[in-house]
Each structure stands twice: as C-alpha cells, then as structure tokens.
Backbone as a chain_set.jsonl record, in Angstrom:
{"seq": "XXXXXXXXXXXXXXXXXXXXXXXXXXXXXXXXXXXXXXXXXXXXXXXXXXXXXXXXXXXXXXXXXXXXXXXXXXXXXXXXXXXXXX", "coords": {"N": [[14.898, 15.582, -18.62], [15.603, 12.19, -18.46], [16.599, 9.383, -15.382], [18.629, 7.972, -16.42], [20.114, 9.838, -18.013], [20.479, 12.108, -16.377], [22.624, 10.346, -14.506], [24.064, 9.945, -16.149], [25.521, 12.402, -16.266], [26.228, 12.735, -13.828], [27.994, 10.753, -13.222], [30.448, 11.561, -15.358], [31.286, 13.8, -13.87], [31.552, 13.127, -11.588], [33.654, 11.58, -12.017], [35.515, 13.652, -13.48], [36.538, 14.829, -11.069], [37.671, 13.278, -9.798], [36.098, 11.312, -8.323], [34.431, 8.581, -6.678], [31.896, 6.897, -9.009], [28.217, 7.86, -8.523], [25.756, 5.363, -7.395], [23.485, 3.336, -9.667], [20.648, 4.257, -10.505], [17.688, 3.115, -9.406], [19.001, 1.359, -7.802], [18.496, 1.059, -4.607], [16.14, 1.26, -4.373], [14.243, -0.919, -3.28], [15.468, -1.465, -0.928], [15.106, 0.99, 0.602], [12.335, 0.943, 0.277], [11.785, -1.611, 1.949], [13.091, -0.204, 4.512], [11.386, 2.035, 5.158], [8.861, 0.294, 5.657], [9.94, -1.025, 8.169], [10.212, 0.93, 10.044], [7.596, 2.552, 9.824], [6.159, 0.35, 10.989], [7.752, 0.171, 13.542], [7.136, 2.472, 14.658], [4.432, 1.96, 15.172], [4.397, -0.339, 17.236], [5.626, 1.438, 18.978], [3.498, 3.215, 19.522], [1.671, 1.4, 20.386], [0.416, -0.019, 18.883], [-0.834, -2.372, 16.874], [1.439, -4.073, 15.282], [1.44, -5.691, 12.642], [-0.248, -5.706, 9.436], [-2.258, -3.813, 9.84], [-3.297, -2.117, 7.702], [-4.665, -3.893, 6.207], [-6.519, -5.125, 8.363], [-7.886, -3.109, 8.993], [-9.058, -2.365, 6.747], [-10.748, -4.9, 6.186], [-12.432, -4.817, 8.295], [-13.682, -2.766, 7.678], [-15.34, -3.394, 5.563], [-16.746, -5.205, 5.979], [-17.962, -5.03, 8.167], [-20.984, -5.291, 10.012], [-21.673, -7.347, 7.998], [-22.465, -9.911, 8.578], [-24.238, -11.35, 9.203], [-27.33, -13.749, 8.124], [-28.215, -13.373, 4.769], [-30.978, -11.569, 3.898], [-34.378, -12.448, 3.3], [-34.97, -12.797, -0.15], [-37.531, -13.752, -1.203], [-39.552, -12.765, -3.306], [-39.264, -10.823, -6.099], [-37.792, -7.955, -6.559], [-40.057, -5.131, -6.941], [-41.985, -6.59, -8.068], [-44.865, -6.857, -7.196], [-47.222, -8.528, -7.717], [-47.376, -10.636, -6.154], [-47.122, -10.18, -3.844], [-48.835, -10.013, -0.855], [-50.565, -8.139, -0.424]], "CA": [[16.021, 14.683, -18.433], [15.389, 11.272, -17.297], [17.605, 9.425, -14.66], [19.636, 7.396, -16.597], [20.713, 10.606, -18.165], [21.395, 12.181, -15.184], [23.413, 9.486, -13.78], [25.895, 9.754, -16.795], [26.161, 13.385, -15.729], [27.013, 12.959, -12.49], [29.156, 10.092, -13.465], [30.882, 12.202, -15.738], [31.593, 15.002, -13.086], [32.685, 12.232, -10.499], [35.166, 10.686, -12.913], [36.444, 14.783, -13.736], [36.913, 15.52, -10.144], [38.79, 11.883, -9.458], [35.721, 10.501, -7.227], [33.969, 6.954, -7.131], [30.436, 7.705, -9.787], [27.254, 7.489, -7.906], [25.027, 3.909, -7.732], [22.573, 3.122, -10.697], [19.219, 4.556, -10.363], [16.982, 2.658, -8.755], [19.922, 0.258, -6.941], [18.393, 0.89, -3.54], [14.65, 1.563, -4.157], [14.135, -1.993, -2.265], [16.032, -0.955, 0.623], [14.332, 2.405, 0.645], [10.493, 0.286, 0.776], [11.642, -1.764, 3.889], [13.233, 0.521, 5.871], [10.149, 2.847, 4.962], [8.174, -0.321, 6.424], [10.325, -1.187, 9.217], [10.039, 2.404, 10.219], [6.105, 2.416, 10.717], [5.832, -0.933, 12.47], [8.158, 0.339, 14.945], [6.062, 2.887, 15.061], [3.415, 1.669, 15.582], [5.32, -0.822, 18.529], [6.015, 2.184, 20.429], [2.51, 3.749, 19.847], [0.934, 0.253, 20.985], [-0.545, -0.503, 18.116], [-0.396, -3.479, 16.451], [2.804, -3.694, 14.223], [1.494, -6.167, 11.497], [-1.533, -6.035, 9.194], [-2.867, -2.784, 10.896], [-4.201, -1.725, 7.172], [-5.834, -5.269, 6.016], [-7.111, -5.875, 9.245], [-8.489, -2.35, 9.411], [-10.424, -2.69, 5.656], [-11.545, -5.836, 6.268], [-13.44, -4.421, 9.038], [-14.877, -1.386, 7.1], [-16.09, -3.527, 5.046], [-17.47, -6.876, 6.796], [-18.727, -4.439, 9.424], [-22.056, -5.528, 10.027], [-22.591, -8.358, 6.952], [-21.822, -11.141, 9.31], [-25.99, -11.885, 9.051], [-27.468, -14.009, 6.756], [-28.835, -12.247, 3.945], [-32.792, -11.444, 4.109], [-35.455, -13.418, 2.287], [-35.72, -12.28, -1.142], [-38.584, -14.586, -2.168], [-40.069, -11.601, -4.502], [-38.65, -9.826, -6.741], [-37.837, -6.475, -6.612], [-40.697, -4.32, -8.307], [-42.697, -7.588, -8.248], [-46.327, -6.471, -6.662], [-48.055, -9.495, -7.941], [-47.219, -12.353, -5.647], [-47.655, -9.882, -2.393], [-50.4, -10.538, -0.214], [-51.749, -6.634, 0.069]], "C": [[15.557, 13.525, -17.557], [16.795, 10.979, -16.004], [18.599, 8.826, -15.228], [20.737, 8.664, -17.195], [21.705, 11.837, -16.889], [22.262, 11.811, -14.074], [24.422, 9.608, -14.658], [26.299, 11.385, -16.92], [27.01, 13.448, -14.879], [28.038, 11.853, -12.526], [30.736, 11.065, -14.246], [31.521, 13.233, -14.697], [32.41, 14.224, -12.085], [33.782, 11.609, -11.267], [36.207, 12.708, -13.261], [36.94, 15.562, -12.084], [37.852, 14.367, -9.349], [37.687, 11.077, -8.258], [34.895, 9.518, -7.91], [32.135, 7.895, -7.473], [29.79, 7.105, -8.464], [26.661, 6.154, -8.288], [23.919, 4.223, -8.75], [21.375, 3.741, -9.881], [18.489, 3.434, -10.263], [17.572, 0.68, -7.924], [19.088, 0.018, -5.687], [17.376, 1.176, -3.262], [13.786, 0.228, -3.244], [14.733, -1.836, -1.467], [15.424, 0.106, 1.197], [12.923, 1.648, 0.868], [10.653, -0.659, 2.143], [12.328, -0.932, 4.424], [12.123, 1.071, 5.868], [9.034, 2.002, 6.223], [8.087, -0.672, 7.704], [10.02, 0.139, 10.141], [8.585, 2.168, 10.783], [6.165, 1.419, 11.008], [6.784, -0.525, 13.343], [7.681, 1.971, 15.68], [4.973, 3.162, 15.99], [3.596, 0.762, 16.764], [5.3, 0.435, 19.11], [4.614, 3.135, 20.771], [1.338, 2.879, 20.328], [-0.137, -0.237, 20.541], [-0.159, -1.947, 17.549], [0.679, -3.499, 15.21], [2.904, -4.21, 12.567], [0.045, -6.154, 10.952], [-2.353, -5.058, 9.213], [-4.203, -2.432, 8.937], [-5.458, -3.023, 6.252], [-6.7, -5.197, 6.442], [-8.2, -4.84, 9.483], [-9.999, -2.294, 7.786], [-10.807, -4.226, 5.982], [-12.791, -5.305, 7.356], [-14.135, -3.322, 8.514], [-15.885, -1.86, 6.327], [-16.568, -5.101, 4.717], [-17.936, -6.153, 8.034], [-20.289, -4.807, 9.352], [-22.819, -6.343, 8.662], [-22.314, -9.518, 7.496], [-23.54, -11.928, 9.143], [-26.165, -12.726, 8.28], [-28.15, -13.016, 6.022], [-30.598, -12.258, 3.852], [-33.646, -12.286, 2.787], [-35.676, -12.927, 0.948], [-36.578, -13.13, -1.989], [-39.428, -14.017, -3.327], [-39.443, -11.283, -5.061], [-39.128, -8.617, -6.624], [-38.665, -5.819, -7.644], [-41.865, -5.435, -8.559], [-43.935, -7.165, -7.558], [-47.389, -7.66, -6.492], [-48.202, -10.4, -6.952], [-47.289, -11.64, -3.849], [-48.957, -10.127, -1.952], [-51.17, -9.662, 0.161], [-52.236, -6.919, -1.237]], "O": [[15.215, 13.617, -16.378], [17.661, 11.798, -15.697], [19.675, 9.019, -14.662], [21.943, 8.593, -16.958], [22.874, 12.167, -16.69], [22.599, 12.472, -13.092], [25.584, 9.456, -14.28], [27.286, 11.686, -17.591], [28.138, 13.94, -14.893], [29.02, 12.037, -11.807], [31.829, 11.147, -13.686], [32.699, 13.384, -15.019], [33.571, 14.475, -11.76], [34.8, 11.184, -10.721], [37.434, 12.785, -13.216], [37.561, 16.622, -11.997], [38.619, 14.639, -8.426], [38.185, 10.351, -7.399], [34.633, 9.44, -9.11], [31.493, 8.761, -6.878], [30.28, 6.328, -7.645], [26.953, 5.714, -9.399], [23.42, 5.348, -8.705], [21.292, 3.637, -8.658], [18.674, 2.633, -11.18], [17.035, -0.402, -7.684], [18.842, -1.172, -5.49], [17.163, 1.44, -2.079], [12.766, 0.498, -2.611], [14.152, -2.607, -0.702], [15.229, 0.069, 2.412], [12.423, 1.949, 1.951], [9.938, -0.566, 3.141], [11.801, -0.974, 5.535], [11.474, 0.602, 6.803], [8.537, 2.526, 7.219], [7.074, -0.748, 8.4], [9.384, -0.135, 11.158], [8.356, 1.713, 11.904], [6.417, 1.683, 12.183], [6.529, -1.152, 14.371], [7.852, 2.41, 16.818], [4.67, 3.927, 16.906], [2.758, 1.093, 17.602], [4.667, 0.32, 20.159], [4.469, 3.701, 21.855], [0.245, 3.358, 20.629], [-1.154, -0.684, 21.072], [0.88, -2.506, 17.902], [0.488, -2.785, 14.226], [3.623, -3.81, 11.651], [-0.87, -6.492, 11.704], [-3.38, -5.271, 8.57], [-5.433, -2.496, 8.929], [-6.627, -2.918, 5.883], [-7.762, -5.158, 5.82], [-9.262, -5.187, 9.998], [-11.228, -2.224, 7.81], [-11.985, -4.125, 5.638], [-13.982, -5.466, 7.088], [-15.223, -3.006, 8.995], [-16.98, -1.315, 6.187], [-16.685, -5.808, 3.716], [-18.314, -6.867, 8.963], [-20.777, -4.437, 8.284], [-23.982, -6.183, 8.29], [-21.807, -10.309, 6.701], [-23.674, -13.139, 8.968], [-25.26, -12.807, 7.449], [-28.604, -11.981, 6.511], [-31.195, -13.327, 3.717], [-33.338, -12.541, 1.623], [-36.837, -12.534, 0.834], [-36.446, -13.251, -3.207], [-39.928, -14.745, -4.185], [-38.375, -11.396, -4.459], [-40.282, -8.193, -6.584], [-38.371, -5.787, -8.839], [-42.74, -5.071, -9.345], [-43.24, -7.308, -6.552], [-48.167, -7.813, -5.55], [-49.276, -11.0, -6.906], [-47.455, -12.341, -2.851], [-49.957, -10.395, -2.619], [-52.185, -9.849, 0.831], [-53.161, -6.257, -1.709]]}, "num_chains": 1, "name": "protein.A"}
C-alpha cells in the first residue's frame, strides 16, 4: 500500500467517525528538513561548535589536507628510463 492509498483510508475513517481527514502526504516533509536542521545547529551552538558549514568545511579539509604544495616536477615520464641520468 502506498501513501496516497493510505491517506484515503484514513480519510475515509476520519470522515466515518465525524473528524477533520489527515494532511496530504508529504504536506510537511519541508518543515520536517528544517526543523531537522535547525535542531543540529543548535546543537552544535550549545556544544561550541560551529553552527554553519561544519560538514563542507570539514570535507574540504579531508581532502585539501596537505595538497596546498605545488605539484612535483614530472619532467619524465612515468616508466620512462631513457632520459634518466643513471
């Protein structure tokens, strides 16, 4: 049973018992993702972390950790033997 089906159940049952049907399936799934959000950033506010960004800011650093360098000389090619000087 999907939900739309089970929404014209429970509609059905609220209209035979005289009460107001339930809201459409997926009415309040955007209200439900920010509070969800609001929720961990205040969180994270009271655990004194930083409240915005925390997982960006945290992959960007996993993975720009240590390529801040320039990149090394590859004047050879890889597998190349010829053009070394042993």
């Amino acid at each position: 049973m999907d939900a739309i089906q089970q929404h014209m159940i429970d509609s059905y049952r609220a209209a035979q018992h005289g009460e107001l049907p339930p809201p459409l399936p997926g009415r309040h799934d955007w209200a439900v993702v920010r509070d969800v959000r609001d929720r961990r950033r205040f969180d994270a506010v009271t655990a004194g972390l930083p409240a915005r960004r925390r997982r960006r800011t945290a992959l960007r650093e996993l993975f720009t950790h240590g390529h801040h360098s320039t990149p090394p000389d590859n004047s050879t090619p890889p597998g190349d033997s010829s053009r070394s000087g042993a």
